[in-house]
N, C-alpha and C positions, 0 to 999 in steps of 0.2 A: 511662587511654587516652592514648599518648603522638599528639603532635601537631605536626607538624615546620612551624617555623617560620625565615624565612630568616635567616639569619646575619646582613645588614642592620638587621633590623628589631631584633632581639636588639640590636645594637649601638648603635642610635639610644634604644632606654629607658632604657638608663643615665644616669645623669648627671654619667658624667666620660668621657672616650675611652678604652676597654680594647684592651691590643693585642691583635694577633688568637691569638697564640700561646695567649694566657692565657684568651681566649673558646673557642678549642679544646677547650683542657681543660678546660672549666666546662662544654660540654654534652656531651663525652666522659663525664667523671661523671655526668652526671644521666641522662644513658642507661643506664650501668650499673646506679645503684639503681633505675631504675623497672624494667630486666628481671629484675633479682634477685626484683622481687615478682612477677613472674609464673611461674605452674605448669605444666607443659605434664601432661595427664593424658590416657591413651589412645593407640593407634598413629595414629589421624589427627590428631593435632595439637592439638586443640582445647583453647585458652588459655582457664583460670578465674581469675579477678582472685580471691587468697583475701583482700585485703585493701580489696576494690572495694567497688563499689555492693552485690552480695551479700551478702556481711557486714555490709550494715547493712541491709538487706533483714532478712535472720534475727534479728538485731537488735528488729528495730520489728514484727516478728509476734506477740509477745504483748500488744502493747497493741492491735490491728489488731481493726477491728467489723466487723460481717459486711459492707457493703457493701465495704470493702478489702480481704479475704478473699475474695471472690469476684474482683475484680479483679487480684487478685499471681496467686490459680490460675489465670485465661486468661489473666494475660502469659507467667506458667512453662510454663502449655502451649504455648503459641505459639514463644514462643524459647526452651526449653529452661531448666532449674536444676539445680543440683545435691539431691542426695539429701538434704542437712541441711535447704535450704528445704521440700522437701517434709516432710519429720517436722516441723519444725517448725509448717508449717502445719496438719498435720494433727493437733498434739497441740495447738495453737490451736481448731481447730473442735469437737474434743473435750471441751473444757473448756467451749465455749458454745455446744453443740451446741442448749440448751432456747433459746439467745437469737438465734440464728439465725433469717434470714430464711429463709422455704420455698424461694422463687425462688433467694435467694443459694446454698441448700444443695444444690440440682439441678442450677446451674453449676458447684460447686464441684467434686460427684461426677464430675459429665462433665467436668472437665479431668485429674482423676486419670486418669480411663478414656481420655481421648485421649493422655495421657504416659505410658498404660501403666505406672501406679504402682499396683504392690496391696498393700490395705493394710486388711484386713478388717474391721479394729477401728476405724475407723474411718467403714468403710459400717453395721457393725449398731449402733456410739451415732448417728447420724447418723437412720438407718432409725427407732429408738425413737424421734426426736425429732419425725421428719416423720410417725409414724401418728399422733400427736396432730394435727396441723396438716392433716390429709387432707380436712377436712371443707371447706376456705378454698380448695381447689386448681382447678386449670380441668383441661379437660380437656388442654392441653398439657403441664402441669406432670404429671399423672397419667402419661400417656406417658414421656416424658424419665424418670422415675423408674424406670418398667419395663426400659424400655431400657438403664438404669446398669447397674440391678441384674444384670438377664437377662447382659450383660457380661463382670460380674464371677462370674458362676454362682454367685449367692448369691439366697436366696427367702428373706426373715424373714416368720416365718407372721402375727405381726400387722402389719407391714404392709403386706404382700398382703392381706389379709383388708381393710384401711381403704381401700384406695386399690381395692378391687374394690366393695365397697360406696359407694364415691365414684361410678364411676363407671356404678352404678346409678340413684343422684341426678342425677347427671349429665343420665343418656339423655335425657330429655324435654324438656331445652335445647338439645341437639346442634342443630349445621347437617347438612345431608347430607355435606358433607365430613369433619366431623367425626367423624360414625357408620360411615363409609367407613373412614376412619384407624386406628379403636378395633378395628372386626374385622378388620383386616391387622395390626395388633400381635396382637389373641387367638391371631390363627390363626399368627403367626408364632414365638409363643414358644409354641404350645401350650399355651392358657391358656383349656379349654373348659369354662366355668362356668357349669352350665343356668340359674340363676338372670339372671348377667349378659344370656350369650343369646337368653335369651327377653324381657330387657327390650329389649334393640336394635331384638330381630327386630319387637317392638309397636310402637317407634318407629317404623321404616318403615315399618311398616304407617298406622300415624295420617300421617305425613308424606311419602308416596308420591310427592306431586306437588312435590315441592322436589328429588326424587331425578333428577340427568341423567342421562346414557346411562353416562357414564364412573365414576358413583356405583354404578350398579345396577350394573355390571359387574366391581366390584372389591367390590361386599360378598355377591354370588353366588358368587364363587369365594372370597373369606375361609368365607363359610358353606359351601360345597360342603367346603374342608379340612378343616374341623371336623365336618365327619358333620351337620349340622344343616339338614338341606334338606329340611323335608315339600313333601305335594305341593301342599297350599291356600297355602302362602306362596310356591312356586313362580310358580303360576298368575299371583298379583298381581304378582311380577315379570317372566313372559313378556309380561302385557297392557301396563304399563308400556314394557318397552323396544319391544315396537311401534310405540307410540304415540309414544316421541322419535325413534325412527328414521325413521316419516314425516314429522313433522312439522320437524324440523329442518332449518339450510339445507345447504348443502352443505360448507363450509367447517367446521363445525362435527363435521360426521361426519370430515373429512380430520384434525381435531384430536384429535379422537378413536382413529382408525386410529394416528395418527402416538403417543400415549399412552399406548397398551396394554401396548409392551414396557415401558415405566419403571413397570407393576403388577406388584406382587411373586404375587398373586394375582388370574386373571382367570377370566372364562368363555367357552371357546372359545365356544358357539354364537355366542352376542351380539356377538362378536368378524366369524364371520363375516356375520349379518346384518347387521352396519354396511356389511365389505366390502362387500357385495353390493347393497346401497344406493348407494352412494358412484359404483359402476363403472357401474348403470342412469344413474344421474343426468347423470354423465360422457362417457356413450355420447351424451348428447340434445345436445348441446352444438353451435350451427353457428355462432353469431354472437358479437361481440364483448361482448353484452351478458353473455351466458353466461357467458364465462369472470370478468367484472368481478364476478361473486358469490367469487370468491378473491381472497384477500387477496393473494398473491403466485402466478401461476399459473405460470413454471419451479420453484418448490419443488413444487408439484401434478407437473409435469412428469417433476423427477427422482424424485418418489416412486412415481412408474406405470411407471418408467423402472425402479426398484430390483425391484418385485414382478410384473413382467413382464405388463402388462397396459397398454401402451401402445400405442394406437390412432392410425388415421392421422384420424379425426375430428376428436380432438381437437387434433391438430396443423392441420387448416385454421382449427378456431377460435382458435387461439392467432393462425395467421397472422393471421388477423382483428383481433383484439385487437391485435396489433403494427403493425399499419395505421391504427389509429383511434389507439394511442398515441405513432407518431413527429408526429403533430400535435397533439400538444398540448406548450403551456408547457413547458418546461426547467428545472421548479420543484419545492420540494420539496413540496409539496401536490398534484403532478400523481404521478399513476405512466404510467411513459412507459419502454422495454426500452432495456437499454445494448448497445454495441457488443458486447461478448462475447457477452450472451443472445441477440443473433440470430443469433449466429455460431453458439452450439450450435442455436439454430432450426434452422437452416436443413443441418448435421449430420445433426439428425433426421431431417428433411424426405428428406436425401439417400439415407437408409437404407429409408425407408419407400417410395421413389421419387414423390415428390410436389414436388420441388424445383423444377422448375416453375409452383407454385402462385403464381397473380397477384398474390393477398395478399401474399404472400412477396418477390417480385418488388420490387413497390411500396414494400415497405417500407423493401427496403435500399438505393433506388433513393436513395427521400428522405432516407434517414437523414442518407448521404452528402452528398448537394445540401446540406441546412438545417446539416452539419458537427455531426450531432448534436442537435440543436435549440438550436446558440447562433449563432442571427441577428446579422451586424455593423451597428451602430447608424451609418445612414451619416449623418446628420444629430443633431447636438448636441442634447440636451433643452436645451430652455429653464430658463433659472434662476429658483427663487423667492426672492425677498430676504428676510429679516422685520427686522422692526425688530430693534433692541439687538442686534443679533448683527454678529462682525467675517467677512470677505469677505479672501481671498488672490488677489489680482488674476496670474493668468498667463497663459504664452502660448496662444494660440490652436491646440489641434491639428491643425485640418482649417486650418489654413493653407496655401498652396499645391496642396491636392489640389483634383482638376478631380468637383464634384457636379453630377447632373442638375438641369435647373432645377426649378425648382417651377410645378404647373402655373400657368397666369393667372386672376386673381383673376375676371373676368369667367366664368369656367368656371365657378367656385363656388357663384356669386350668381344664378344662375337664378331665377326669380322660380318659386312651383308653378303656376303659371297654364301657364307655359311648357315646365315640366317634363312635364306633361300634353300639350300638344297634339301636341308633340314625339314622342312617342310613337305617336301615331295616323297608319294609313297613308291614303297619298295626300294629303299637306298641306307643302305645301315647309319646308323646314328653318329654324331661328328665323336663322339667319345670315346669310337671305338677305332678311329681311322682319320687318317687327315686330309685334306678335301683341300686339292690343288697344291700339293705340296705346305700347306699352313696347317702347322700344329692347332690341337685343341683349343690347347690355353697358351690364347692368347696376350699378350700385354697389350691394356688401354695403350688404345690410341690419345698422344700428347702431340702439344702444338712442337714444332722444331724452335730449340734452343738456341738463341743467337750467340755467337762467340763474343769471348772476351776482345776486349781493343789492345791490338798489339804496345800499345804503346801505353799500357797499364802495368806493371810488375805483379801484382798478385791479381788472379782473375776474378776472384769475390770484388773486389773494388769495382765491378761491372754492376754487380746489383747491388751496394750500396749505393752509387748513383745516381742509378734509374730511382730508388726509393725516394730518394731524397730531392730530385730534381723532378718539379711537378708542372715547368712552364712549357712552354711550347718552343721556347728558343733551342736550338740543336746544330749536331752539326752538317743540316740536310741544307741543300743551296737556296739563300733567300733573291729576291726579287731586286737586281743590282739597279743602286742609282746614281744617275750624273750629279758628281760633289760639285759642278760648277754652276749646278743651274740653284735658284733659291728655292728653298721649301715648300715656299707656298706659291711657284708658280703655276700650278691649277687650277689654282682659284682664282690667281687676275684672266683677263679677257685679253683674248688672241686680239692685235692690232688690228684695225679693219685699213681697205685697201688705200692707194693713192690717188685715189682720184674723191675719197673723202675732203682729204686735208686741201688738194689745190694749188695753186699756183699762185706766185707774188704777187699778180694782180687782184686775186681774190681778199675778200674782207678775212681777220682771222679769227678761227674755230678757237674754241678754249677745248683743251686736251684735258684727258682725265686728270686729276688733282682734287688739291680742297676747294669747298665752294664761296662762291665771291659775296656772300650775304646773300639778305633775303630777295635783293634784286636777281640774282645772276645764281637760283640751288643749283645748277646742273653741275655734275661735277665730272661727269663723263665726255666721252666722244659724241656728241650731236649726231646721231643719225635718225634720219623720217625723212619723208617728201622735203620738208622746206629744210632740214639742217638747223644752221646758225643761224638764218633769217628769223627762225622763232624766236632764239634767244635773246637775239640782239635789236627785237622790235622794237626798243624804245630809245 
C-alpha cells in the first residue's frame, strides 16, 4: 500500500543532503515499481495486491487450525478475497474437516454462504463431519446449520437425520423463545417431521406458563403452516393467550403489536386480540399517571397515528402528561417532552380541534418561561475544598452584575414558638411585640461551641487540630487489653476438656501442632465418637 510521504521529511532521513533533482527521481521510481505490482481486475476498478498481504494469506492456510480458519473466512466475507483464498481454504477445512471445531465449521459455512461461494464438496465433507458432532450442539448451532444448508439447496440425509434427532433431545431444555425459533425454522424450510412436532408441541404443553403472548403467537402460526393444529392443543393455547392479554400492562401489549410484522409466521386472531386490548385500555386513559405506564408515549402516539386509531382522549392525557413533565428536572433520569414533541402535540391537538386544551396551553406557556427546563443559576454554588487537592483561583463571574439581595437573616431565624402564633388570627404580628419574652430578631440558632483544651495556651490551636487531625484516634477511652495474653489468642481454640486427653493408661492423642506427613494430616485435638482410634488405625 503506497503511502505518501512529504518530500521534507524523505530529505531529512538521509544522512547526507541529496539534491532535489536526484530525490525526484528516487521516488519517481519507486512509484513506478510499486504500480507495476498492482492488477487492475474487472470494469470497476478494483485493485488486487498479487504480491500483498493475500499471497501470504494463501500462503499460511495450510498450516491454519480451526480457530484461524474461521477467522480468515469472516474477514473474506466481510472484505471481500479472491477465488484462490477461498479454494484454498476450503481444500484446508477439507483436509480437517474431523478436526474441526463444530462452532468454527457453522461460521465457516456461513461465510461461504454470505460471499456466495458454492462449493459443494465442501458442504457434504463438512456435513459428514458435523453428523458426528450433532449430539454436543445447542440448539443455535442446530439452526445456523439448517439455515447453511437450506441456502445452498443441499439436504445430506445423515445429517438431517442427526441434527432432527438433536433437536428432539433438545426440546425438553428449550426456553419458550427457543421452541418459538425451532418451529419458524420447521415451518419455514418445510421440515414437518411428526416425530419432531409432536415433541415441541408436549413441550408447550409441560411449559405453557413460560410461553408470552408474542411466543404463543409465533409457534400457532409456524404450527397452523405445517397442518399441525388439533383442536385440544388449540384450546390450551386460546386459554393461554387470554390470560397474558389480560394480564399484561399495557406497554407490553404495544411491544408486542409493534413485533408482529418482524414474525415470519403469526396468528391473525391473537393478533387481533392484542389490538383490541391495547385500544380498550388506551380509550380509559385521563391523567398523567396513565400515560406514565409508556415507556415513551409520542412513539404510542405515532403508532395510533400509523393504524388510524387515534383518539382525542388520548391526546388530553398526553396534554396531561406534558404538564406534569415541563416540571420536572432537565435530567436524564427525568422524562420530561422536547420542544419539537409539543409542537407535533399540539399539530394534533389542532386537527382534532382541541388546541385549546388547558393542559396544552400550560404547557407550552412554561416550557417557554423555564427556556426549556434550563433554569439560570443566578447565585454561585458554594465551593467544597478537600484536602490534597489543587484549586485554580479565577475571576469572579457575577462580578459587576447587580443580584437580588438575600433575604435578612432574622427572617430565617424564627424561633417555632413564633412561627405558630404568627399564624393564628386576631394576635398582632411578632414585629410589632415580642412573643414570650423573645425579641423579633432573632439570632440563628448555632450548634454549641466546644471549649478550648485547658491545656492548650492559645485557644485557636483547638481548631487547628480538629482541621488537621482527620483519624478517629482521640482522646475518648478505648477498649483496654490484657498486655499479657497474645494477640492472636482468639483465634486459637479454647482447650477442650479432660477427660479428652485421658489417663496414662490410655493410648496417646497427638495435640494440636504440625502435621506428621501424609500418614498422620491431623494437626489438631482428635475429637468425634472414635477420637485417636481413627487416627491411629493403622
Amino acid at each position: 500500500m503506497l503511502r505518501c510521504v512529504p518530500l521534507c521529511q524523505v530529505a531529512c532521513r538521509g544522512l547526507r543532503r541529496v539534491p532535489w533533482t536526484s530525490l525526484l527521481r528516487q521516488v519517481t521510481s519507486h512509484v513506478q515499481a510499486a504500480s507495476s505490482k498492482l492488477q487492475w481486475t474487472g470494469e470497476a476498478g478494483i485493485v488486487a495486491g498479487v504480491g500483498g498481504a493475500g499471497a501470504a494469506d494463501v500462503a499460511k492456510v495450510p498450516d491454519m487450525k480451526s480457530g484461524e480458519l474461521r477467522k480468515l473466512a469472516q474477514a473474506a466475507a466481510a472484505e471481500g478475497a479472491s477465488l484462490e483464498l477461498w479454494d484454498a481454504l476450503a481444500k484446508r477445512c477439507q483436509d480437517s474437516a474431523e478436526r474441526l471445531n463444530y462452532w468454527d465449521a457453522v461460521h465457516i459455512l456461513q461465510a461461504f454462504t454470505e460471499a456466495n461461494v458454492p462449493n459443494r464438496d465442501l458442504f457434504l465433507s463438512l456435513g459428514e463431519a458435523l453428523s458426528a458432532k450433532a449430539s454436543k450442539m445447542a440448539t443455535k448451532h442446530v439452526l445456523d446449520i439448517l439455515a447453511v444448508y437450506e441456502a445452498a439447496d443441499l439436504r445430506p440425509r445423515a445429517l438431517y437425520v442427526e441434527l432432527l434427532h438433536g433437536l428432539v433431545r433438545l426440546s425438553r431444555s428449550m426456553y419458550a423463545e427457543e421452541v418459538a425459533l425451532t418451529l419458524q425454522a420447521l415451518a419455514r424450510y418445510n421440515l414437518g417431521n411428526p416425530t419432531v412436532i409432536a415433541q415441541l408441541m408436549r413441550t408447550i404443553q409441560t411449559e405453557i406458563k413460560e410461553f408470552r403472548f408474542r411466543y404463543l403467537c409465533a409457534s400457532a402460526g409456524a404450527l397452523g403452516a405445517l397442518h399441525a393444529c388439533p383442536a385440544d392443543f388449540m384450546e390450551i393455547l386460546d386459554r393461554r393467550a387470554r390470560f397474558e392479554v389480560d394480564t399484561i400492562n399495557v406497554q407490553e401489549l404495544l411491544d408486542n403489536l409493534q413485533a408482529f410484522p418482524q414474525l415470519e409466521f403469526s396468528w391473525k386472531s391473537y393478533e387481533d386480540m392484542c389490538m383490541e386490548e391495547f385500544l380498550q385500555r388506551v380509550a380509559r386513559f385521563r391523567t398523567a399517571e396513565d400515560v406514565d405506564q409508556l415507556v415513551d408515549p409520542f412513539n404510542t402516539l405515532y403508532f395510533l397515528q400509523s393504524n388510524g386509531n387515534l383518539e382525542s382522549n388520548y391526546l388530553r392525557a398526553l396534554c396531561q402528561w406534558c404538564l406534569k413533565g415541563v416540571h420536572r428536572p432537565n435530567i436524564r433520569s427525568e422524562r420530561r417532552p422536547t420542544s419539537q414533541q409539543l409542537v407535533t402535540l399540539h399539530d394534533f391537538c389542532l386537527e382534532h380541534g382541541i388546541e385549546g386544551e388547558p393542559a396544552l396551553q400550560d404547557a407550552l406557556a412554561f416550557f417557554v418561561e423555564s427556556g426549556g427546563g434550563l433554569w439560570h443559576q443566578r447565585y454561585a454554588q458554594p465551593l467544597a475544598y478537600h484536602k490534597k487537592r489543587r484549586y485554580i483561583r479565577s475571576d469572579d463571574p457575577l462580578e459587576g452584575v447587580e443580584l437580588p439581595e438575600l433575604p435578612a437573616p432574622h427572617s430565617l431565624a424564627r424561633t417555632p414558638r413564633a412561627k405558630q402564633l404568627e399564624a393564628l388570627p386576631g394576635l398582632p404580628m411578632p414585629e410589632d411585640t415580642a412573643v414570650d419574652g423573645v425579641d423579633s430578631e432573632v439570632a440563628p440558632r448555632r450548634r454549641k461551641e466546644s471549649g478550648p483544651s485547658p491545656l492548650l495556651k492559645d485557644p485557636e490551636d483547638t481548631l487547628v487540630y480538629r482541621i488537621r487531625t482527620r483519624s478517629r484516634k482521640g482522646p475518648r477511652p478505648r477498649h483496654q487489653r490484657d498486655h499479657l495474653r497474645k494477640r492472636d489468642w482468639e483465634k486459637q481454640e479454647v482447650p477442650g476438656p479432660l477427660w479428652y486427653y485421658g489417663g496414662w493408661k490410655m493410648r496417646p492423642k497427638y495435640q494440636p501442632g504440625q502435621s506428621l506427613g501424609p500418614r498422620y494430616p491431623y494437626a489438631r485435638v482428635p475429637v468425634g465418637p472414635r477420637g485417636a482410634a481413627w487416627i491411629l488405625r493403622r
